[in-house]
C-alpha positions, 0 to 999 in steps of 0.5 A: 126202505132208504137202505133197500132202495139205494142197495137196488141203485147200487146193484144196477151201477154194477149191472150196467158197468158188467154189461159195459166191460162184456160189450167192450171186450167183444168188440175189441177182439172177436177171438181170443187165446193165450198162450205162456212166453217162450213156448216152443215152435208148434205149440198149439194155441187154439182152433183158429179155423173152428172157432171162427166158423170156417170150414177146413176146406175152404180154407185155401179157395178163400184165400186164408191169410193173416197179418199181424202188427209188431208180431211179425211171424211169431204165430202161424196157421196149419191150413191143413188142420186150422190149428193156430200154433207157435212159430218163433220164440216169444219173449214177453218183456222183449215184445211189451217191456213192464206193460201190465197187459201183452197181446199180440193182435192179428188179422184174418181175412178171407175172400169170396166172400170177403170176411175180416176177424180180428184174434187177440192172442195174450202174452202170459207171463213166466219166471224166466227172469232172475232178481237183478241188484244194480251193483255188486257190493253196496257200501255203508257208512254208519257211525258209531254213535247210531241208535239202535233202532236206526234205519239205513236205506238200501237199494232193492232189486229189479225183475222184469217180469209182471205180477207175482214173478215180480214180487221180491222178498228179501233175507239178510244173512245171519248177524248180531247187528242189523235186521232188514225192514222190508217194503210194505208195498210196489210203490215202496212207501217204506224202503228197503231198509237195515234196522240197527238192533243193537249200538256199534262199537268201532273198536270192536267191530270196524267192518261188517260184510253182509250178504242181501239175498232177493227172491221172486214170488215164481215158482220155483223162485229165482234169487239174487244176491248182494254184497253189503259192506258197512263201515263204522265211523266215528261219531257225527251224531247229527244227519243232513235232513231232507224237507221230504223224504219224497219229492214229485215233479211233473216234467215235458219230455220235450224238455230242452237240456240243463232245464231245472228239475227240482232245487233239493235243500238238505240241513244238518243241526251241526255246526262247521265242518260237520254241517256243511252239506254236498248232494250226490245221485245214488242211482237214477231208475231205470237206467236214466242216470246219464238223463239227470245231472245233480249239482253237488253244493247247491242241490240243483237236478237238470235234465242232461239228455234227451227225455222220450216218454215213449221209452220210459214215462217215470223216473226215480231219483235216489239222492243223498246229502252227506255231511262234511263231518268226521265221520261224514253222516248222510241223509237220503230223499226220493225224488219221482218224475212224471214224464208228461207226453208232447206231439213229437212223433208222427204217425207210421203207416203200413202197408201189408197184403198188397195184391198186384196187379190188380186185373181189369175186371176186378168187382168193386169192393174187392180188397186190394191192400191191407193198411196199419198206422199207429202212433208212438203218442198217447191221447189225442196226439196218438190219434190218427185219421186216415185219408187217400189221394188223389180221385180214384177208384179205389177207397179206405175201409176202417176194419179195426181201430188202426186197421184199413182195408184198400178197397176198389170203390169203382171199375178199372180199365187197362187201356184208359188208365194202366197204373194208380199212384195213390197217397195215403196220408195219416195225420194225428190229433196233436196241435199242431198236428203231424202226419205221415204218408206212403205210396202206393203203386197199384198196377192195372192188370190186362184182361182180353177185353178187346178184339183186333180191328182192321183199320178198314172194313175192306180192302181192294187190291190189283194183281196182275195175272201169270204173276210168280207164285207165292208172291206177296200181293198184299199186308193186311194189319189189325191192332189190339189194344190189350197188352202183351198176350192179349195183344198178340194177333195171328192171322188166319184165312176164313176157308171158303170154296171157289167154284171147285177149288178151296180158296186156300188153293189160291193164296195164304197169309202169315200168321204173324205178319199179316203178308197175303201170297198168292199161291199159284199163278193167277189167269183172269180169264178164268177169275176176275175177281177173288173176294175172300176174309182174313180173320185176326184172333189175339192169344188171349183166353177165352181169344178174340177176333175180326175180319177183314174182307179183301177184293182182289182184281185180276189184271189182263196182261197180254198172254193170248194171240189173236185167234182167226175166225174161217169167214163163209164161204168156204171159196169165193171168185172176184170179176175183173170188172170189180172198180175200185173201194169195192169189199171182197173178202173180211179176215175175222179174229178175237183176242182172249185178252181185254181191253188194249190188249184186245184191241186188234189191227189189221195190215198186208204183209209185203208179199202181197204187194204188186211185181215190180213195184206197182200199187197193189190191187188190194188193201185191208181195214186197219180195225175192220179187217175187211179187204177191199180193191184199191183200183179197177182190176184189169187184165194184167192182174194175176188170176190168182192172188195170194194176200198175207194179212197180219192180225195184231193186237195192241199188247205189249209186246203185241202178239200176232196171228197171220191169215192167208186169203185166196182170191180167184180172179175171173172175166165176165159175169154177173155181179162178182160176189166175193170169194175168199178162202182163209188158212187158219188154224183148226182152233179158230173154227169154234168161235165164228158163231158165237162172234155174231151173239157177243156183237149183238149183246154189246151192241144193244147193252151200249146202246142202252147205258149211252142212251141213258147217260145222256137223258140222266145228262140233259135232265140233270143240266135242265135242272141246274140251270132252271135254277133261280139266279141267287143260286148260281147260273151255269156257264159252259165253257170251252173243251180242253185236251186232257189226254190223247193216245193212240186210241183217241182223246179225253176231253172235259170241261175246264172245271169239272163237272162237280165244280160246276155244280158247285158254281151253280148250287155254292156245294163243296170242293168236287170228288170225282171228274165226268170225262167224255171220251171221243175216239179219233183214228190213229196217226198215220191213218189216211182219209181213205180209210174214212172213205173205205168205211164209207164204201163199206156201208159203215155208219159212223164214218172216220170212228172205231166201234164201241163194240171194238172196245169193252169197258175197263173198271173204275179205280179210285185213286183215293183208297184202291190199291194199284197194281204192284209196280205201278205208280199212280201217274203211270196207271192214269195214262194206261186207263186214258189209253184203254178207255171207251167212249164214256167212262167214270174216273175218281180222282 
């Protein structure tokens, strides 16, 4: 029962150690092929695409790619077959030396999804490489006086392939002296060795040349050959004697140089000449005989170079001791160092498969870079952890042992932040430890994510009317915060109809400037205001845009005469009695035209001036029109007077329109009623009726809006004032002058209207003037013209009517576009020159 019971624990160690080698296995590599050393180009390898379960189709869209660490291009895949093959030549012993194991490790990734297999490709190996002796000829010196039976060490030979194609044999060529012993084993407890099978006998024999022929275990085999030259000597029948025959020492590679090795002590059972001993190096393996040095009368070894246990971990020493004897005699020891591994390289960082730029609206955990670090040093030196800097979207994956994957751990946006410099800083597990950086540079690719905007909703421009056609009236801008293509913005108008006409009739804009024309001269008479949209689209894909809205006034200027109206009756007779100031006859006229540009005058030409100088009869209102007598008519007076009267218009230049006015002169009567008759043009003759209907509707619209105004005045101050006295009091003060012309003048308050309710409630700085305007005749108009409104039954005496003078827009100084050639100052004056009784002003 004891028997079966520890043959079942037995069985289950060995279970579980299987188990643990297949877990291992699978998880160092998810595929794995091989394929022999120096194969050639295209040799196929394996289905690299089948075997991953890929699909041969997919194998482009999901960006099939591979990377591998220290392969460089050795192996490629047919992406048309997914057949892994042979690109470049392979040599085994070039790419892992006398390692035991060769594999070449590669990486595949594919994306969409995002996938990473891990291939092992192992490296086997052929007989490609021959059996090499470090020299050509090896010398012997043998006494005489040797035994048969007697062994003498020979240097073997290496091969640098692995396993069975590194297995030497070796054949001595026929002779009657010497036999060979073979090595038992790799490690070569026993050496390579000539067996004397019978005595020497100089005096017969004082040479011997050998042939030593060595021959690997490949098939076929590979051989080489060396010359052994023995020389026999005379008698020294005692060899120097080594302690051991193999010494073992343990070395750091850091080692400094003239560092004491081993101290080698050889004795010689003769005496004098024949005992005194020196040491010498036969060959140091492999290839380290400048790495040692050997000091020849007291056996000393010394580290002479610089040791790298990354290049080489083991060396071996043959050293032999020789006699001072006639012959000389030798003895032969071994001497093995073990190099030790200390932290002195740091850790080197890769990075391979960069993709840049990396677009703006790349998905988090997409992958941006593949990262490799490795480490010449073993153990804990050789193991490195990886870490990024600084803060950013981005993270490290570990794929497999010293692989990472870059990663966009978050979202990126081009116009906060357009490029990343990130660190990546491997550090090993040495004490102290050591570490490496790299750098990587990830540019943030533009997406058209953003739309052109107008710095503002709307605009308003001013143009005068009868302007050049295709002049520029206006620039309009957006700015687009992508970059390059997406950045670039073309300007369109949005078409639209006005009245009968399409809107890109009247003005256009250019598509790369923004610069807005007018197509054709524009007449405010029959378009005041022309509102249309500019829209601004970037060349982005798919392209994004906005609009802008702009309102374009129409400015009067001065570009159609007074037009004459025919008063009724056609005819009229004036009584000589008629005294003076009395009304006989009215010129009537309108002006297309607004503003002072309509604002019309009337005078007398000098033809109608009394003979010889004498005061005329006759007069006319400056802005009434109406003629009057300007004494009693008496019997000098003609019967028939003639009057020129001129109508003018306050445009500049003013335009005019002259009216001939027939006045017949008759004695007796009743009460005279007037009588006139007027020249005028056929054209003037269509607007004497409607003349009436626009003086009644701007009569009762005045009316309504003053009437207003001055109830929201007197509401608005009772409220103020009613105020308590913590809050302010208002305090009236004195008018002042603000502007005068020859309309009449503007007057307010020393502190505007908004500061005074800023003194009366503590608000803030003002932002726009409340300024009343009170018209007042012209210079070089005399009190009788008073007089003779007076006469006319006029009831506001001495005061132009509102109805003489329509109201002008309001302009904003602050955000309005003037006219073009206008500067502000300039246009304040014109508007307190062309403004009616009340009118708001922003300043």
């Amino acid at each position: 029962m004891l028997v079966l019971r520890r043959c079942g624990l037995r069985t289950q160690n060995l279970l579980l150690s299987f188990l643990l080698l297949a877990a291992w296995e699978a998880g160092s590599s998810q595929v794995r092929y091989s394929v022999p050393e120096e194969a050639k180009h295209g040799t196929f390898v394996g289905r690299i695409a089948q075997d991953l379960g890929l699909e041969l189709a997919e194998l482009v869209p999901r960006l099939f790619r591979m990377a591998s660490k220290g392969g460089g291009d050795l192996l490629e895949v047919n992406l048309q077959n997914g057949i892994l093959f042979v690109n470049s030549r392979i040599d085994r012993e070039e790419l892992c030396g006398r390692g035991l194991e060769c594999s070449i490790h590669l990486e595949v990734i594919v994306e969409r999804p995002l996938q990473v297999f891990h291939v092992e490709v192992e490296v086997k190996d052929i007989n490609d490489n021959p059996p090499v002796f470090s020299l050509r000829e090896q010398k012997l010196l043998i006494s005489e006086s040797k035994q048969p039976d007697s062994h003498f060490p020979l240097e073997g030979a290496s091969d640098a392939d692995i396993g069975e194609n590194a297995q030497l044999t070796y054949r001595l060529s026929q002779n009657e002296y010497f036999s060979l012993e073979l090595p038992t084993n790799s490690k070569q407890i026993k050496r390579l060795s000539l067996i004397l099978k019978k005595s020497l006998d100089r005096e017969k024999t004082p040479e011997l040349n050998m042939l030593l022929t060595a021959a690997d275990g490949g098939k076929p085999e590979l051989t080489g050959t060396v010359q052994l030259s023995v020389r026999v000597l005379d008698t020294n029948d005692n060899d120097p004697e080594f302690e051991q025959s193999e010494y073992k020492v343990r070395l750091m590679e850091n080692a400094a140089k003239d560092t004491l090795v081993i101290r080698l002590n050889a004795t010689d059972r003769d005496e004098g000449v024949n005992g005194e001993v020196t040491y010498s190096l036969t060959s140091v393996k492999p290839n380290g005989r400048r790495l040692f040095t050997l000091d020849e009368n007291d056996g000393e070894v010394r580290v002479n170079g610089t040791l790298d246990y990354e290049e080489n971990k083991f060396y071996e020493i043959q050293v032999q001791a020789t006699d001072k004897g006639n012959p000389p005699m030798a003895g032969h020891c071994t001497v093995l160092i073990e190099i030790l591994d200390a932290n002195d390289n740091a850790p080197e960082v890769t990075v391979t498969s960069l993709s840049l730029p990396v677009p703006e609206d790349t998905q988090p955990s997409t992958v941006i870079a593949l990262i490799s670090v490795s480490d010449r040093d073993s153990g804990v030196n050789g193991q490195v952890t990886c870490s990024l800097m600084p803060h950013s979207p981005f993270k490290l994956v570990s794929t497999f042992r010293n692989y990472y994957s870059l990663v966009l751990d978050g979202t990126l946006d081009r116009e906060s932040v357009a490029s990343y410099e990130l660190v990546v800083t491997a550090r090993d597990g040495g004490s102290p430890s050591l570490w490496a950086t790299a750098r990587v540079s990830v540019e943030v690719g533009d997406v058209n994510d953003n739309a052109p905007v107008f710095a503002q909703p709307e605009y308003t421009v001013f143009v005068k009317e009868n302007n050049a056609p295709g002049c520029h009236i206006f620039t309009v801008s957006a700015r687009d915060a992508d970059a390059q293509e997406n950045a670039r913005v073309a300007y369109s108008l949005v078409e639209r109809r006005v009245g009968e006409r399409a809107l890109s009739s009247y003005v256009s804009v250019h598509a790369e400037s923004g610069q807005v024309f007018a197509l054709q001269p524009l007449d405010r008479e029959e378009l005041e205001l022309l509102q249309f949209r500019v829209s601004a689209r970037d060349a982005g894909a798919p392209p994004l845009g906005s609009n802008v809205t702009l309102q374009v006034f129409v400015l009067d200027e001065n570009d159609n005469a007074p037009a004459l109206l025919p008063p009724p009756p056609p005819s009229q007779r004036v009584a000589r009695w008629v005294g003076a100031g009395q009304v006989v006859a009215k010129v009537r006229a309108v002006d297309a035209d607004s503003g002072y540009n309509a604002w019309l005058s009337y005078e007398l030409q000098e033809a109608a001036a009394a003979p010889g100088g004498a005061r005329s009869a006759f007069r006319v209102g400056l802005y009434t029109g109406e003629i009057s007598t300007t004494r009693a008519l008496d019997e000098a007076d003609a019967a028939r007077q003639r009057l020129l009267v001129l109508v003018k218009d306050h445009g500049e230049p003013a335009l005019t329109a002259t009216a001939t006015v027939l006045l017949w002169l008759e004695d007796g009567g009743a009460a005279p009623k007037a009588s006139s008759r007027l020249v005028v043009g056929p054209a003037a003759a269509a607007a004497e009726a409607a003349l009436v209907d626009v003086h009644v509707y701007l009569v009762v619209a005045i009316c309504a809006v003053s009437s207003l105004l001055v109830l929201t005045l007197l509401v608005y101050t009772a409220l103020r004032c009613s105020a308590p006295r913590g809050e302010g009091a208002c305090v009236p003060g004195p008018a002042r002058l603000v502007c005068s012309s020859a309309v009449g003048s503007w007057a307010s308050s020393p502190r505007r209207r908004r500061q005074r309710q800023r003194v009366c409630s503590g608000e803030g700085p003002p932002k726009a003037d409340l300024m009343a305007f009170s018209p007042s005749l012209p210079p070089g108009v005399d009190k009788e013209v008073g007089e003779e409104r007076q006469g006319a039954g006029s009831n506001h005496p001495g005061q132009v009517s509102s109805t003489d003078f329509p109201f002008f827009k309001v302009y904003d100084s602050g955000k309005d576009h003037l006219p073009l050639g206008c500067s502000s100052n300039q246009w304040f004056l014109a508007e307190c020159r062309m403004a009616d009784s009340l009118t708001f002003l922003r300043i």
